[in-house]
N, C-alpha and C positions, 0 to 999 in steps of 0.2 A: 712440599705441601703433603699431610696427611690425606689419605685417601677418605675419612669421613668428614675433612676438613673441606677436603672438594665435592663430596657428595653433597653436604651443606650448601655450600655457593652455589651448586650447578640447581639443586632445588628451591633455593630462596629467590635466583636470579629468574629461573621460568616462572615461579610464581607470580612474581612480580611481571613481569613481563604480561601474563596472562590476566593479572588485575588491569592491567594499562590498555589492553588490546579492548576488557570488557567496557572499562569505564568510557572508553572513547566507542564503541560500541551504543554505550545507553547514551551519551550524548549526541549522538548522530540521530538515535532512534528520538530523542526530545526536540530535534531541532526541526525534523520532518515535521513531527505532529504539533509544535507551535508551530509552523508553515499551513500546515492545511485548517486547525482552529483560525487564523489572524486571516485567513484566507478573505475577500469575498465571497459570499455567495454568489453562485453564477444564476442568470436571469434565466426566462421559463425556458424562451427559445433558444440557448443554448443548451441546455439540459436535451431540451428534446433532441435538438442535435445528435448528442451523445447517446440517448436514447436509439436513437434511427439508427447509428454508427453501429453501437453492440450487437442488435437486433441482428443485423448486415448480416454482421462478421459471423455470428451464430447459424444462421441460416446457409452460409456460405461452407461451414463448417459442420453442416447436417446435424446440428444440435436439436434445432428446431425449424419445425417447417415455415412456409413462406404464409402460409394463413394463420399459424400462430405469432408470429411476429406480428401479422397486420392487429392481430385482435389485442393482445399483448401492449401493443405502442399506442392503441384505443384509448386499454382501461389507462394507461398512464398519463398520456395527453389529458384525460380528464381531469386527472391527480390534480398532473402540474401545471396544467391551465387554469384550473379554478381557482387554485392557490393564489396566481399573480395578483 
């Protein structure tokens, strides 16, 4: 085999290869986000749940203090209570 005969191959084959890695790439990346779209929405008091959880963990993690969390999961409770 010519040596531009296999420079050809060896560049046609990772290309190809790298098309294949992308495409299953954006497929993965579409299959997530019709998962979270078809999702349920989740109810208030899960949410808040979740809410409380973050809060925690942030506090826990000196992001934010322990009274801005309380005042924070407030205004949101509002949010997403009134919402229901």
């Amino acid at each position: 085999m010519h040596r531009k005969t296999a420079r050809y191959v060896t560049r046609t084959t990772t290309a190809a290869a790298g098309a294949v890695a992308t495409a299953a790439t954006s497929v993965a990346a579409a299959a997530v986000a019709a998962s979270i779209v078809l999702s349920p929405a989740a109810d208030a008091s899960s949410r808040m749940d979740g809410v409380r959880a973050d809060l925690q963990r942030a506090v826990q993690l000196n992001q934010i203090t322990e009274e801005q969390a309380l005042s924070f999961e407030a205004k949101l409770a509002g949010r997403i209570l009134g919402q229901a």
